[in-house]
N, C-alpha and C positions, 0 to 999 in steps of 0.2 A: 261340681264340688267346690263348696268356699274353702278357701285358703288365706287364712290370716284377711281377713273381709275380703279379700279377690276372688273370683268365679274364674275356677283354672277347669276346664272341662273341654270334652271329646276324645282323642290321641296318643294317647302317652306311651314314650319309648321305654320297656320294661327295664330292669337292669341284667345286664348280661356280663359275668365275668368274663374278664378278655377280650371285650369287645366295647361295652361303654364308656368309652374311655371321652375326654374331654374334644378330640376331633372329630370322633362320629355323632355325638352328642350335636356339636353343633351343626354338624351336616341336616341332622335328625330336624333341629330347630330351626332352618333355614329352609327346611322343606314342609314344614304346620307342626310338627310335633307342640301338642301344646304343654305335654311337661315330663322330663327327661330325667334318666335316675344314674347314678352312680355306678359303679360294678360293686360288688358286693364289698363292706371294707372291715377286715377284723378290727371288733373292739379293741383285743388286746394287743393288737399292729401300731393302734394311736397310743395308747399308754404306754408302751415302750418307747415311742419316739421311733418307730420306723420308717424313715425317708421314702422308703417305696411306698407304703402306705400312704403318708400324708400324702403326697403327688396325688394320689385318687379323689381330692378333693379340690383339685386345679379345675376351672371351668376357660373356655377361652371365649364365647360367644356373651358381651357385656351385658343382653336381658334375659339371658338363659334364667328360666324357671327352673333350680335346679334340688332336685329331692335326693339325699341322700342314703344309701342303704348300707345298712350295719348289720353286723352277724359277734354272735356271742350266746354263750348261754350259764355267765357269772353275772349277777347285778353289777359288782363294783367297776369291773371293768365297760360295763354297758354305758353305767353313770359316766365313767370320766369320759365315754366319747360323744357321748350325749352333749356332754357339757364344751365340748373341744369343736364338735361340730357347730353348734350353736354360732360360735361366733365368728364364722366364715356366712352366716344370716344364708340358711338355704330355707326353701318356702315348705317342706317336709322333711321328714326323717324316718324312713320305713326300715322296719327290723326284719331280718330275710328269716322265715321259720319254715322254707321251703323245698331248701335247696337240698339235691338230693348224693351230691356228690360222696365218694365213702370217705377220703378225709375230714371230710366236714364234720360228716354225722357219725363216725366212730370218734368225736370228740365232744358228742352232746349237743351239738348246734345245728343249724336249718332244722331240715326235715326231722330230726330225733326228739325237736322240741314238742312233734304231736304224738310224743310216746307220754308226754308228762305234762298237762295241759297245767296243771301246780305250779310247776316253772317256769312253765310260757308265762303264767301270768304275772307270776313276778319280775321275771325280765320284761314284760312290755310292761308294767307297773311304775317299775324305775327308771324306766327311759323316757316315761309321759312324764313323771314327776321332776323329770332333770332337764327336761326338756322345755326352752321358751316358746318353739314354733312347734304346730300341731304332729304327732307322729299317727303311721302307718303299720301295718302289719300284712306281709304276701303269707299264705301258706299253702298247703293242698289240700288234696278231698281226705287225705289222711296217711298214715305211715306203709298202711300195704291194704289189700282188700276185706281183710278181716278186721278190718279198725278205721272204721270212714265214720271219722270223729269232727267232720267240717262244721257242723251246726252246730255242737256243743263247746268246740273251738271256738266257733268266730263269738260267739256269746261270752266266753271268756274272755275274748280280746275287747269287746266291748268293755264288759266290767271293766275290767283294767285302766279304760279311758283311751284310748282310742278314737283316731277321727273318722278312718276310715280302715278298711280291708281290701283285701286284693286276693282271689282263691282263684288257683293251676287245679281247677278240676282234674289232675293224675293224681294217683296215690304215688310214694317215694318208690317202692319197687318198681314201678311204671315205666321211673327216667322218662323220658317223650317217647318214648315206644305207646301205639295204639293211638286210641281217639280221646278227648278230655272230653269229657262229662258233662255239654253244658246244664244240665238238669240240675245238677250239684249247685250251681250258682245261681239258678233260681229259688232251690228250695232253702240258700243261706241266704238270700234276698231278704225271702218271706219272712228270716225266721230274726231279723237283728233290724233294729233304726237306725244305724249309722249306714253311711252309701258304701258299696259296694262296687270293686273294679272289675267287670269280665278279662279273663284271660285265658290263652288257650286254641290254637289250632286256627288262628289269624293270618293269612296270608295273602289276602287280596279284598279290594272293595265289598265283593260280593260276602266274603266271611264278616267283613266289619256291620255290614246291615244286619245278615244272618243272624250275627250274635246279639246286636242291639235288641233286632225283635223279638227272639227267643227268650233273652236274659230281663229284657226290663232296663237294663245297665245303659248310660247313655255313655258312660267314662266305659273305654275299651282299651288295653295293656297291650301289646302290641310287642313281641320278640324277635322270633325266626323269620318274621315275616317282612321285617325290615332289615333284613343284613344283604345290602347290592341293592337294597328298594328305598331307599327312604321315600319317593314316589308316595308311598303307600300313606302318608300321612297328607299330602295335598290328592289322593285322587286321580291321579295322570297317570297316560305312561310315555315311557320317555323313547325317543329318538334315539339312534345308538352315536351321534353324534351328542347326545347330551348325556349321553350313562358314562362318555370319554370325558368331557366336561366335568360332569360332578367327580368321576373318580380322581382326574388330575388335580382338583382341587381339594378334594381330602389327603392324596398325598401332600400334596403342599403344607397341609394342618398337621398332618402328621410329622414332616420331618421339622418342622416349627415348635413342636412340641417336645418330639422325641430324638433330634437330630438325625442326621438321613440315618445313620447305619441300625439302630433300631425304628425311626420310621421307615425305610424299608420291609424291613421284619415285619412291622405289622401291616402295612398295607398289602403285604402279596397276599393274606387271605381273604381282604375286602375285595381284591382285584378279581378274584375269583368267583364270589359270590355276583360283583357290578356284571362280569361276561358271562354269566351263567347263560348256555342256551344259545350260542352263537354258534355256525357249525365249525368253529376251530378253536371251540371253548377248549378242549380238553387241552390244546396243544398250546394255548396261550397260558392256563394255568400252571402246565409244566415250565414252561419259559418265566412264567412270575417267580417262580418261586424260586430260580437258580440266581436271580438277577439281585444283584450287591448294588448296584446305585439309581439313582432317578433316573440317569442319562440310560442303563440297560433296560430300566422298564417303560420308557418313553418309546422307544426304538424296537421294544417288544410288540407293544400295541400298534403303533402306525405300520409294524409289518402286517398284522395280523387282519386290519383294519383295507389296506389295499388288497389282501386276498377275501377276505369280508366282499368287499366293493365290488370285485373283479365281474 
């Protein structure tokens, strides 16, 4: 995929509320990710002036390729973060018309957006038009099984001007319950000229080929499949002395970022995901998540780690 005349292609870390945050980002980027997205950011968070908002467009890794993703479904408010994001210079701007979450979409946005493909096009309309760097559009196969509107969607996101798409073959009733569809991303392949992202039920080497060969798609989106793995975007697998490594140093980003008392917070559930599969996974997890400082979760693992060993 060119981007702004650059070829940013293969890997890319989806966005994930609550989780893509600027220190798994660059963990993400430090292991191949070759291009990393935001967590989702309301429009209307940035035209308030929302602190917590803004912060989600903090990046900490200085060549992070980084694509930002916005949700809304008013033009004007799309416009001004369009126009807001712009000049923090990220190399895309994907508008989330996916997400299937209920407060989202009992307020018209993500996923509700493919009830009204009229609106979709005009919010991606006005965010290409206020936009200096190329934008994006993620959606689904469509809002529930009686409405798998993905071809005449992504056609509309096209008109609109669009560079590219990104389709979660589930419907929004779906949530990740079941299998995503990748038939669906083939037959929107066929049916539009702008490139297309596979995404969807990626979790290891073998899915990342799978889906290549299947979909056509050479750019693969990359979710669940990366939370404890970033691994999954160089190809390896790691030693459990280096899954201790990477995670000690994501906490380090993290309370860098977020200072310890909320980086804590957030790193006991990556801790969980990094030890998944250990036989004293469950009882390190429990121990993650009581533990208030670095020093109690340092002391957590190297117990767990000598009965690991034993």
């Amino acid at each position: 995929m060119i981007i702004q005349g650059k070829e940013i292609t293969g890997l890319f870390l989806a966005p994930m509320a609550g989780i893509t945050d600027a220190p798994f980002r660059t963990i993400c980027i430090e292991h191949g990710a070759a291009l990393t997205y935001t967590e989702m950011i309301s429009a209307k968070g940035l035209m308030y002036n929302n602190e917590k908002t803004k912060k989600l467009l903090s990046k900490m890794h200085p060549s992070e390729p980084l694509a930002v993703q916005i949700f809304g479904s008013e033009t004007e408010p799309m416009k001004f973060a369009t126009e807001y994001i712009c000049s923090f210079n990220p190399v895309l701007i994907d508008i989330n018309m996916g997400c299937p979450v209920s407060k989202v979409v009992k307020n018209g946005e993500g996923s509700a957006l493919m009830k009204d493909i009229n609106k979709a096009y005009e919010v991606a309309k006005a965010v290409v038009n206020a936009s200096s760097v190329p934008v994006s559009v993620k959606f689904r196969s469509g809002y529930d099984k009686q409405n798998l509107n993905y071809i005449e969607f992504g056609k509309a996101m096209q008109d609109a001007g669009v560079a590219c798409i990104t389709l979660h073959p589930r419907t929004r009733d779906m949530f990740y319950s079941g299998k995503a569809d990748w038939s669906h991303i083939v037959q929107l392949k066929q049916s539009v000229d702008i490139p297309v992202i596979a995404n969807g039920d990626v979790f290891n080497e073998q899915d990342i080929e799978d889906i290549r060969e299947y979909t056509g798609c050479h750019d693969v989106m990359i979710a669940r499949g990366s939370l404890g793995n970033p691994w999954i975007f160089s190809n390896s697998t790691p030693s459990l002395e280096q899954r201790v490594q990477v995670f000690r140093h994501h906490m380090a980003l993290q309370i860098d970022y977020n200072g310890e008392r909320k980086g804590i917070i957030e790193i006991r559930k990556h801790g969980a995901w990094y030890f998944k599969g250990l036989k004293n996974s469950a009882k390190l997890r429990d121990l993650l998540f009581k533990a208030e400082t670095k020093n109690n979760i340092i002391n957590y693992i190297e117990t767990i780690l000598e009965i690991e060993n034993a």
